[in-house]
C-alpha positions in Angstrom: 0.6 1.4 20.0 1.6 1.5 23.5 -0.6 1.7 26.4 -1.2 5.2 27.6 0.9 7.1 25.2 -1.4 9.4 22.5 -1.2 8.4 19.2 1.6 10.4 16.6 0.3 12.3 14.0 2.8 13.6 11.0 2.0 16.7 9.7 3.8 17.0 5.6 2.8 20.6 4.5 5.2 22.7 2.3 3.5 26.1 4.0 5.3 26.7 7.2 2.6 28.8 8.5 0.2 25.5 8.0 2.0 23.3 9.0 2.9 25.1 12.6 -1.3 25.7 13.0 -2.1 22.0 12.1 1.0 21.2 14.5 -0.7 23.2 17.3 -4.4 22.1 16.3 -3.2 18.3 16.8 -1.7 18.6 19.8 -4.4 20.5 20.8 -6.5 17.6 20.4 -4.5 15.4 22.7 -2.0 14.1 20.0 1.6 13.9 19.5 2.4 15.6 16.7 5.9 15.7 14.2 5.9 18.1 11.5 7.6 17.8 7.9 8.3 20.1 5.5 8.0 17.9 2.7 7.3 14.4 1.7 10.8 13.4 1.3 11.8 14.5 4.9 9.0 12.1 6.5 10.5 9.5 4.2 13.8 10.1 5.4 13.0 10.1 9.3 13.9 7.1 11.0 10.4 6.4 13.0 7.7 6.4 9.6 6.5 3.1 11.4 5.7 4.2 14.3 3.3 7.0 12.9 -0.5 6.4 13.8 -1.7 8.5 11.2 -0.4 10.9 8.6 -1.7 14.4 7.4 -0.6 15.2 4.6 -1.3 18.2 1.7 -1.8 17.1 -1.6 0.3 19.8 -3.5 3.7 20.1 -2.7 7.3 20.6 -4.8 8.5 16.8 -4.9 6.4 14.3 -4.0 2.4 15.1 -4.1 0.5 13.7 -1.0 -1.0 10.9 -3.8 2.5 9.9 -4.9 3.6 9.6 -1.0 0.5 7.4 -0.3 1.5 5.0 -3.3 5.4 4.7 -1.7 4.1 4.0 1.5 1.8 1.3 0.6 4.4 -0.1 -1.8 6.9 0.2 1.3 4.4 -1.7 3.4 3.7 1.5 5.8 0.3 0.5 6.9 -0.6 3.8 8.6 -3.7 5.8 7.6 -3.4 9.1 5.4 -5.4 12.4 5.7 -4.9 14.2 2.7 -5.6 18.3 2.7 -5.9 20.8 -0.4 -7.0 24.0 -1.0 -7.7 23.0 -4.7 -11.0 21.5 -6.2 -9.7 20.0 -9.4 -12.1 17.3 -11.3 -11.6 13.9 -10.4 -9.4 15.0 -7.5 -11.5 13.2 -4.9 -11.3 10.3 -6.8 -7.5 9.6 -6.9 -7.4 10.6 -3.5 -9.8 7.5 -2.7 -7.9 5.7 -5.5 -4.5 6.1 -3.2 -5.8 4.8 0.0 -6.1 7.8 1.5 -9.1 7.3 4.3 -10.0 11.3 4.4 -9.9 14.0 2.2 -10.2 17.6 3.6 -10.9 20.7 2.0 -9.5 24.3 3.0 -10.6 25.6 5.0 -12.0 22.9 7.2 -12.8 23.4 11.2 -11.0 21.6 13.9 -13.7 18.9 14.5 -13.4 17.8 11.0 -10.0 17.1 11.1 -10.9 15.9 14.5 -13.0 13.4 13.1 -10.7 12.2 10.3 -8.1 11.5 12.8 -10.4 9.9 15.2 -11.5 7.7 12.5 -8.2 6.9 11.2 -6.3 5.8 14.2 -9.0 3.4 15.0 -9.2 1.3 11.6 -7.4 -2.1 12.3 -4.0 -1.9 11.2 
């Protein structure tokens, strides 16, 4: 990461409207942010390695959140996930854990949480 320039989060959400208030809500708290509308248009973008920390929903049409964990850790993309649903599913939380993912966040969750997650997640040792 370069000296003096904030950390860029990517936002995946399917939901428009989500994704433009996480956008906002992580800038907000002194991040770059790049928004996607889906996991195969962060997977397409040219910079995935030079993401700090990804947000990602869990359900979406494609790739699930989980499924774009697994290709990034098989593609050797080391940066830490933050994975968001709305669902509470048995044994959810556990194949979240299972990917990789380093924070799981329920909807709706308040600012400080995600806050937290991605405070957390951009310090772990790459």
């Amino acid at each position: 990461m370069l000296v003096g320039v904030e950390p860029l989060i990517a936002i995946i959400d399917d939901d428009e409207s989500l994704r433009t208030a996480l956008t906002g809500l992580v800038r907000s708290l002194g991040y770059r942010a790049q928004a996607y509308p889906d996991a195969e248009a962060f997977l397409a973008a040219p910079h995935t390695q030079a993401i700090a920390c990804i947000v990602t929903d869990i359900h979406m049409p494609g790739l699930s959140g989980i499924d774009l964990r697994h290709r990034l850790a098989a593609e050797g993309v080391v940066a830490p996930v933050i994975m968001i649903t709305g669902r509470s599913e048995p044994g959810l939380e556990a194949r979240v854990l299972a990917s990789g993912a380093c924070c799981l966040l329920r909807k709706p969750f308040d600012a400080g949480a995600l806050d937290a997650c991605i405070k957390r997640a951009v310090a772990r040792p790459g």
